[in-house]
C-alpha positions in Angstrom: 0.0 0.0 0.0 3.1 2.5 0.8 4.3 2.0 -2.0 1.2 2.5 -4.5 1.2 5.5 -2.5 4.4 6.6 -3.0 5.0 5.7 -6.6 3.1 8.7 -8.6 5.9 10.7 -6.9 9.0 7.8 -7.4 8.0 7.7 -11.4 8.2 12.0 -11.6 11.9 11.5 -11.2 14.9 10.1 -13.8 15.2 6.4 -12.5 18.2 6.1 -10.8 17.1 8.9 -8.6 14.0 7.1 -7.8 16.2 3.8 -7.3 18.2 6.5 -4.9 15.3 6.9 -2.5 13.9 3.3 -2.7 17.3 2.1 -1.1 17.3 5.2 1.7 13.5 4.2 2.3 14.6 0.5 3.0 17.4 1.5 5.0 15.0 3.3 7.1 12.6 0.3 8.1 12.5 -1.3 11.1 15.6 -4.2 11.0 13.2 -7.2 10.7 14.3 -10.6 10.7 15.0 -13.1 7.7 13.3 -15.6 6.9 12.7 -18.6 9.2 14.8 -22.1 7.9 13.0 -24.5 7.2 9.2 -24.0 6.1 7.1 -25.3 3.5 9.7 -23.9 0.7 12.7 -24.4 1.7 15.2 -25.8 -0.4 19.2 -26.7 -0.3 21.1 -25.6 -3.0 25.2 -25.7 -3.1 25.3 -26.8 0.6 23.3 -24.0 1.9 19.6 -24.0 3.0 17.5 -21.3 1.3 14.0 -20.9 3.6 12.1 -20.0 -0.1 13.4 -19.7 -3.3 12.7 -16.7 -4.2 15.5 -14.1 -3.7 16.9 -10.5 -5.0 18.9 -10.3 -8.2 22.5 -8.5 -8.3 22.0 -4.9 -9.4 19.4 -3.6 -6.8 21.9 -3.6 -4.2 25.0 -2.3 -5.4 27.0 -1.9 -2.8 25.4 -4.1 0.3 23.4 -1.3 2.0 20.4 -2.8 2.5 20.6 -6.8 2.8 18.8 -7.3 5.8 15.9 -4.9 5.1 15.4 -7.2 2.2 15.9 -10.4 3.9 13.2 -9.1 6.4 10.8 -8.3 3.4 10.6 -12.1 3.2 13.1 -12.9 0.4 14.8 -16.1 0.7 17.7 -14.8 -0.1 19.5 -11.4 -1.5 22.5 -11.4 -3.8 24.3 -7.6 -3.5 27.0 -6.4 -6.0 27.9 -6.0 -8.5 31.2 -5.3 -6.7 34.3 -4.3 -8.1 38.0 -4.2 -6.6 38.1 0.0 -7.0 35.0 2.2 -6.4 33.8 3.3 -10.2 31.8 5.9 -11.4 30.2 4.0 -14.3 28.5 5.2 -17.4 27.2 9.0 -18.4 24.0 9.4 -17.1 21.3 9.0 -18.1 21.9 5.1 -18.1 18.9 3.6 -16.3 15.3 3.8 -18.3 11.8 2.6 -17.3 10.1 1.0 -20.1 6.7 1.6 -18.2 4.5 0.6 -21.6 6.6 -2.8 -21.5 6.8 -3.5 -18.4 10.8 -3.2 -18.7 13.9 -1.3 -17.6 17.2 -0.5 -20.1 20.1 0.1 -17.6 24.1 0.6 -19.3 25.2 1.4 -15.3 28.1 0.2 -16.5 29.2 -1.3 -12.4 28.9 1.6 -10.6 29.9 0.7 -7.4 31.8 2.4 -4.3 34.2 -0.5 -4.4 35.2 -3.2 -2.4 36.8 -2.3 0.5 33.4 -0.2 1.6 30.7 -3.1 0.7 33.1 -5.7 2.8 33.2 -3.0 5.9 29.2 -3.2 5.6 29.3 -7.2 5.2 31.6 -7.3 7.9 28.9 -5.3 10.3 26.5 -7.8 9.6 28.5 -11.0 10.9 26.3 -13.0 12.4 22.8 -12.1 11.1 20.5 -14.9 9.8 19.6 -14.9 6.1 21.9 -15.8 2.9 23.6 -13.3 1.2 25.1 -13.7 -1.9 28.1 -11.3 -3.4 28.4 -10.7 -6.8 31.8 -9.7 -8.1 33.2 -7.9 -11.0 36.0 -6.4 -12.6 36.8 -2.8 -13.3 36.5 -1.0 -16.5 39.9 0.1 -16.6 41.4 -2.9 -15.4 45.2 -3.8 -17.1 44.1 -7.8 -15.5 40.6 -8.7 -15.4 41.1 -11.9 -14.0 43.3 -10.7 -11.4 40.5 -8.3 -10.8 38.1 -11.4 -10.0 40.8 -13.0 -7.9 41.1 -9.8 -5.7 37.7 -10.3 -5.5 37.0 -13.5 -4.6 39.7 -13.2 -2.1 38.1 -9.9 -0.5 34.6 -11.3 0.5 34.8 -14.6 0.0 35.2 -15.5 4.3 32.0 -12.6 4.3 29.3 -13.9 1.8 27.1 -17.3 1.7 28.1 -17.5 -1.8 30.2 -15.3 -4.4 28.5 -14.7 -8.2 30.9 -14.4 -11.0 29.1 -11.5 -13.1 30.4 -12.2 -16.6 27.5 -11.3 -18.1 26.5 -7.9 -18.1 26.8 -6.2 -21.6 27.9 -2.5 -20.3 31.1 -3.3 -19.7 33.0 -3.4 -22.9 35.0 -6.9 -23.7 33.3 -8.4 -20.6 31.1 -10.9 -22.0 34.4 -12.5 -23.8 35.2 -14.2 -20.5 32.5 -16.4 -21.3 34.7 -18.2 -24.3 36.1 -21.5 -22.8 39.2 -20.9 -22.5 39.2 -17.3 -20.7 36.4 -18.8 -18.5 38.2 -22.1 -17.4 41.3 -19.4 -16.4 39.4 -17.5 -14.9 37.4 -20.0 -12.6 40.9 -21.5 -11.4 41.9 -17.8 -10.6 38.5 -17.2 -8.3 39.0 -21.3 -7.1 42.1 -20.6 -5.8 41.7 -17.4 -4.3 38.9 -18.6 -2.1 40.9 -21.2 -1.1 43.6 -18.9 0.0 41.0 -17.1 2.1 40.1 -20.5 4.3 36.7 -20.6 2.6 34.6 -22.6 1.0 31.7 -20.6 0.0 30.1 -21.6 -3.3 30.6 -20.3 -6.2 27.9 -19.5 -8.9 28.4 -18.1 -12.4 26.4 -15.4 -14.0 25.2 -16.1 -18.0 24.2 -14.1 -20.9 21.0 -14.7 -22.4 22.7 -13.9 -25.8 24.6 -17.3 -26.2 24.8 -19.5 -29.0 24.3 -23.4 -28.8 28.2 -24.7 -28.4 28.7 -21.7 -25.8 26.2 -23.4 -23.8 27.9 -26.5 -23.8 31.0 -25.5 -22.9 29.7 -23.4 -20.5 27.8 -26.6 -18.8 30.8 -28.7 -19.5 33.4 -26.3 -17.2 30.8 -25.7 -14.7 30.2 -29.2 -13.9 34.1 -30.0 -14.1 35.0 -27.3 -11.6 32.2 -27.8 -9.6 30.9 -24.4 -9.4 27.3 -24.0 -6.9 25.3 -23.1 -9.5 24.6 -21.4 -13.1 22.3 -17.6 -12.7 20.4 -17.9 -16.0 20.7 -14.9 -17.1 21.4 -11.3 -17.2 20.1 -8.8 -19.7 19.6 -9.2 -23.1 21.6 -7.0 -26.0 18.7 -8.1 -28.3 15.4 -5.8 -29.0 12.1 -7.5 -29.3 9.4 -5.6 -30.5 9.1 -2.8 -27.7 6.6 0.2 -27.6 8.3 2.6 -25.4 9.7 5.5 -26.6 13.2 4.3 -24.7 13.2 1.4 -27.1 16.1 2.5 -28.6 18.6 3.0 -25.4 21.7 1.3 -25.7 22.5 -1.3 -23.0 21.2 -4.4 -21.3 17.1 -4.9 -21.6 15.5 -6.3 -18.6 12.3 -7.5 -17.3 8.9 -8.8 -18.9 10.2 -8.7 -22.8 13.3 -11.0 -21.3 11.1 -13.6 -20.1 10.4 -15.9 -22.5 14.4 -15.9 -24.1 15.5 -16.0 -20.2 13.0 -19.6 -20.0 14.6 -20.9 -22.7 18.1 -20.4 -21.9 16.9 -22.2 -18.6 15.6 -24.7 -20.3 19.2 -24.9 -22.5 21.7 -25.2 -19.6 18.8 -27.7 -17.7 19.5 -30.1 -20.8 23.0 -29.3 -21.5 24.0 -30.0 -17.7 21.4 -32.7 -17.3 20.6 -31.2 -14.2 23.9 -32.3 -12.7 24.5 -28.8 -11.2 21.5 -26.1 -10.2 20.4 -23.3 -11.5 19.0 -19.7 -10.6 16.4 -18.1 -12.7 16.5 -14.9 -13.9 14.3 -12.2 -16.5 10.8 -11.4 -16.3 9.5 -12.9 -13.4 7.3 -10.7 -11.8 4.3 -13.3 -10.7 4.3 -16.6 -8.5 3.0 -18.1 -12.1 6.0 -16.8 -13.4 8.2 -18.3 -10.9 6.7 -21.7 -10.9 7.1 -22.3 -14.5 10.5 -21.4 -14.1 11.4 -23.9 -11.4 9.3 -26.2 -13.5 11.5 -25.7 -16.7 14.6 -26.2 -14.2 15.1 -23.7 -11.5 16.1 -24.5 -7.7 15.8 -20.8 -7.5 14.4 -17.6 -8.6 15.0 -14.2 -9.1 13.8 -10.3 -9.0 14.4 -7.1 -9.8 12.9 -5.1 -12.4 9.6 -6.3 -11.4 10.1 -4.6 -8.2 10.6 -1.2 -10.1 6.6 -1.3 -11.2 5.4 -3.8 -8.4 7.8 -2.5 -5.4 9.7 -4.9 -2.8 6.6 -6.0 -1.1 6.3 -8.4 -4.7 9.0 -10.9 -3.1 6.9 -12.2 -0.4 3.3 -12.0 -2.7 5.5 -14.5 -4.9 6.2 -16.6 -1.5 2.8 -16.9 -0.4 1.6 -17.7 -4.4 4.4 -20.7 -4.7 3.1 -22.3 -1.4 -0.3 -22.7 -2.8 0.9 -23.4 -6.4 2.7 -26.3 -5.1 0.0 -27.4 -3.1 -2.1 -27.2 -5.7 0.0 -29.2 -8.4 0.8 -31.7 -5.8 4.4 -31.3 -5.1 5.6 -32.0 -1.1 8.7 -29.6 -1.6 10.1 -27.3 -3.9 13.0 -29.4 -4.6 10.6 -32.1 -6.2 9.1 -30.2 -8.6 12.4 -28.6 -10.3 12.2 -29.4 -13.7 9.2 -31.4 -13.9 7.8 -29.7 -16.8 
């Protein structure tokens, strides 16, 4: 209800200064607690035990400010980041659109962030807290080593997060997306391996896709994730491509998010649940912004799900509506637990 209320007023501004004042109104609520372990959806993914499936994509939460208001909004989980080794400015601005006739948002942020070293001091203040965080890492724009960048990374906040996200995905950083090629990506996975390792940890690691991938990039992708035993695949980030769109931001360079992504975000689900033949787990990602919408994505292969743009038009309340509409979806289908109906389309 607050936030019908407050949107007429959120939607006058540019977006990113009404994503501003969404993350200062969060870090003004009452500290709630997460989510109880353990109830009707819980499900264990990568060794750790997620009380619902639903959770907060990377890119709401840049730089870890507001985790536990989240968690106490009834998320299963949150993943924060991206998070580079320097604090970077990112792209010109304007770079974040609402697509409001398409349900949508084109962001070319380009990882803003205020770097490493401040996001660990906030992860740091939360030790102890129930609720899994993930953190999702990057590398900077300018960097002369972008694998070292990752490594730095992994190194940094691996000891401080449930799990760490390798972001190779997002399209606004220029030559990013070429670390998923086979060969850059199995170099770059040892790099992050061994660096958590060298920080006494042994949080799981999960890998961030593009959408935008072609058939034999799948399989390789499938084949290294599996042989180095990463936690899970995030299926995906935004898309470069442009299906027919009726806002008048249609033609905004960057990454395309939300309900347009949906069905190409299913089907690359669908891909990496065939291509990995469900030996590892997966996180779902574009367009979900229903508890429909959610189910037939753990039905096409997801142990987990995620949100973000639909929170820009729904607001963060839409995490535990989703909750509460999975419960009685898989009630309703017949389905004991979560876990049982992954992939049972």
């Amino acid at each position: 209800m607050l936030f019908n209320l407050i949107k007429p007023a959120l939607f006058a501004l540019d977006s990113e200064t009404g994503h501003r004042l969404a993350i200062r109104g969060l870090a003004a609520l009452p500290r709630r607690g997460a989510a109880a372990p353990g109830g009707p959806l819980a499900i264990d993914v990568a060794g750790l035990a997620f009380p619902n499936p639903v959770g907060v994509a990377a890119g709401f939460d840049k730089d870890a400010e507001v985790p536990d208001a989240l968690l106490g909004l009834g998320f299963g989980f949150t993943e924060v980041g991206s998070i580079t080794p320097l604090p970077q400015a990112g792209n010109p601005k304007p770079r974040l659109f609402r697509l409001v006739e398409d349900q949508a948002v084109i962001n070319r942020m380009g990882f803003n962030n205020g770097g490493g070293a401040a996001a660990l001091a906030r992860l740091e203040a939360r030790a102890g807290r129930q609720g899994i965080v993930g953190v999702n890492i990057g590398a900077n724009k300018d960097s002369a080593d972008r694998i070292a960048d990752y490594a730095v990374m992994a190194r940094m906040m691996a000891a401080h997060a449930n799990y760490l996200c390798v972001n190779i995905s997002s399209p606004n950083t220029p030559g990013l997306r070429a670390l998923q090629d086979e060969s850059a990506l199995t170099g770059l996975l040892d790099a992050v391996i061994a660096a958590r390792a060298e920080a006494g940890s042994a949080a799981p690691i999960f890998l961030k896709v593009a959408p935008d991938l072609e058939p034999a990039d799948i399989d390789a992708i499938a084949r290294i994730a599996i042989d180095k035993r990463l936690g899970a695949l995030v299926v995906s980030n935004t898309t470069i491509s442009r299906p027919p769109l009726r806002s008048h931001h249609a033609g905004e360079m960057g990454g395309l998010s939300g309900a347009p992504l949906r069905d190409l975000a299913t089907q690359r689900l669908r891909d990496f649940r065939k291509a990995t033949g469900g030996a590892i787990p997966l996180v779902g990602v574009g367009g979900i912004a229903t508890a429909e919408h959610a189910w037939a994505r753990i039905r096409a292969g997801a142990s987990l799900v995620q949100l973000y743009s639909a929170m820009v038009y729904e607001g963060p309340g839409l995490g535990a509506r989703i909750v509460r509409g999975l419960e009685t979806l898989m009630r309703r289908d017949g389905f004991a637990s979560i876990a049982e109906a992954v992939g049972s389309e």
